[in-house]
N, C-alpha and C positions, 0 to 999 in steps of 0.2 A: 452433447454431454460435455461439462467444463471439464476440466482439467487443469495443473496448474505443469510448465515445461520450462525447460533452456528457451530463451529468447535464440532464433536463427534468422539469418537474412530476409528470408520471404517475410518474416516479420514486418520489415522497414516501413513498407506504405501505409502499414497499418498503424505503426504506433506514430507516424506522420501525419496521419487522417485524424485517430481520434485525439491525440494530445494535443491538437490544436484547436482549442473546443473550449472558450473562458468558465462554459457551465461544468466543465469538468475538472478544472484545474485552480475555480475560486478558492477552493482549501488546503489543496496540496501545499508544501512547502516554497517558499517563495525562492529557492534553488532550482526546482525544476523548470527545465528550460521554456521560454517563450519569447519569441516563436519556437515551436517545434521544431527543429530542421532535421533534415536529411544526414548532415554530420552530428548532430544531436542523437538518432536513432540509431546510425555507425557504432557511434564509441559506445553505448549502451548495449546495444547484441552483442559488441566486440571482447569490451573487457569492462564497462561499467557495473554490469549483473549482477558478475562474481568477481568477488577479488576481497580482499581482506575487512574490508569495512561490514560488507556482510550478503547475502545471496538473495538474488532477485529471481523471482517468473513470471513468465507470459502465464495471463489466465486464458486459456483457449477455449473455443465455442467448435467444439468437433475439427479441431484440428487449425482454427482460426486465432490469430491472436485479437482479444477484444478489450485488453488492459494489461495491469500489473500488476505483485504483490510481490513481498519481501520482508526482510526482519535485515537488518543492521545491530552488529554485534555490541554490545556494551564490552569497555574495555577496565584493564586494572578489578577496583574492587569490584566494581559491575560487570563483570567477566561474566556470568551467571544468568544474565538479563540480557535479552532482545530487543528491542522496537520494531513493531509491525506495521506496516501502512498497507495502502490499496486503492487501485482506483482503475475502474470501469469505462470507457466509451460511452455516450448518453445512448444510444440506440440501444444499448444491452440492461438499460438501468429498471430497476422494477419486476426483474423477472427473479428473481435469489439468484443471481449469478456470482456476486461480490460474497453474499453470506457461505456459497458453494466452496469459493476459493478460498476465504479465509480460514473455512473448517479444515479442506485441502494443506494449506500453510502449515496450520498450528500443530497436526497431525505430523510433517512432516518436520518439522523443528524438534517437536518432542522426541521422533522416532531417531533424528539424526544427530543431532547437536545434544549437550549436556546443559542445555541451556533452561533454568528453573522457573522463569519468571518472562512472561511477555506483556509488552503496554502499549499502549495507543494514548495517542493527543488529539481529542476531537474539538476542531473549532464550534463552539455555543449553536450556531444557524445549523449545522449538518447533521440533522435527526434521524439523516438515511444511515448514515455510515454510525451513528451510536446502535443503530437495530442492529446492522450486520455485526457488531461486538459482542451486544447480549444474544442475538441467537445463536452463538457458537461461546455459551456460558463466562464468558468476558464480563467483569464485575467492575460496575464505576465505583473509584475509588475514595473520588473527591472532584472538585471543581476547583481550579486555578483560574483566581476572579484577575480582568483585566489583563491576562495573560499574555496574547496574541495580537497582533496588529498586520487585520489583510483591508488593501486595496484603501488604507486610510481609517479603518475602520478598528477602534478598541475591543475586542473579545472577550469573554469569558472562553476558557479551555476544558475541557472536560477529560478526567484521564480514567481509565480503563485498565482491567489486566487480566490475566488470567494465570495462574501458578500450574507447574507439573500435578 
């Protein structure tokens, strides 16, 4: 059963095993760390998670961490608006585990936060992660042509969202 939780210690080998995986992390933002390390994983269960910028979880697989997901706060006038991301382990990919957690998420922001407005940035190539937005009724908004630049590579960006 997924779940989304607090990142805790036993976590560690796991978000060191799957975040060091190029097919998992070709899209992520080019701040997340690589290599993975082990102080990398630290400071992320410790205080990276939570803390003011905005609130992270472990997406769990019956009690397993198998990824991440979170929303980062918008600040000043975008007080009101989130950014959501997410991302998976490749052995868990294909199952609706990511579409599981981000319903989990979105559920949990609306319930908890006052926050009216959530969006996502999907790099052009990532047609997995545009599905898991629209099946948890995430509306493309528009497309931000030549946006992005992964691994040398000019993108189109595609953005998303979904309101209260």
């Amino acid at each position: 059963m997924i779940s989304i939780r607090a990142f805790h210690p036993d976590d560690e080998p796991q978000l060191i095993e799957l975040a060091n995986n190029e097919s998992v992390t070709r899209y992520l933002r080019d701040n997340f760390p690589k290599p993975y390390t082990r102080r990398d994983a630290r400071y992320w269960i410790e205080e990276g998670s939570s803390n003011d910028l905005g609130q992270h979880f472990a997406i769990s697989l019956d009690g397993d961490c198998i990824g991440g997901t979170g929303v980062y706060w918008g600040r000043g006038e975008f007080r009101f608006v989130g950014e959501i991301g997410y991302w998976l382990g490749e052995p868990f990919w294909g199952k609706g585990y990511a579409s599981a957690a981000l319903g989990l998420l979105t559920e949990w922001v609306f319930k908890h936060t006052e926050l009216q407005r959530l969006f996502a940035h999907v790099v052009e190539p990532n047609l997995a992660s545009m599905r898991v937005l629209e099946k948890n009724a995430y509306e493309k908004e528009g497309v931000l042509r030549k946006a992005v630049c992964k691994r040398g590579v000019i993108y189109d960006e595609h953005l998303f969202s979904r309101v209260r």
